[in-house]
Residue, then its C-alpha position, 0 to 999 in steps of 0.5 A: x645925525x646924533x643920537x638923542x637921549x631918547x634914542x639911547x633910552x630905547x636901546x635894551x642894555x643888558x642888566x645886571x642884578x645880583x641880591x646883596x646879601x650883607x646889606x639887604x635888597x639887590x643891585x643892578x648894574x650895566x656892564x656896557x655902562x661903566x659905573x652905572x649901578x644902583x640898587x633897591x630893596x626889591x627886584x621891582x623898586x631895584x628895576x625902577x631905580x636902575x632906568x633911573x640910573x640908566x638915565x643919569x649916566x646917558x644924559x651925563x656921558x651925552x653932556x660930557x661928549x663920552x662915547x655910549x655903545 
């Protein structure tokens, strides 16, 4: 049986965050998730955006048929 998003949404990737510096706020990335990055002024609004994210990336890694670990 496939996986749902759901199913994906449930798993805990490990999370990145790194405070950008230059610009302000910080940056949250998935390494396990290629190119899903995001950011936020603030480690909370950062952590909200990044299941945002987390989100997009599975809904289009699962509409484009590419492999997720």
């Amino acid at each position: 049986m496939m996986k749902t998003l759901d199913d994906y949404m449930k798993l805990s990737y490990r999370m990145e965050i790194v405070e950008d510096k230059d610009e302000g706020g910080y940056v949250i990335s998935y390494p396990d998730l290629p190119g899903c990055i995001t950011c936020g002024e603030t480690i909370e609004t950062a952590v909200v955006n990044a299941v945002d994210a987390k989100k997009a990336w599975i809904e289009a890694a699962l509409e484009e048929g590419l492999p997720i670990w």
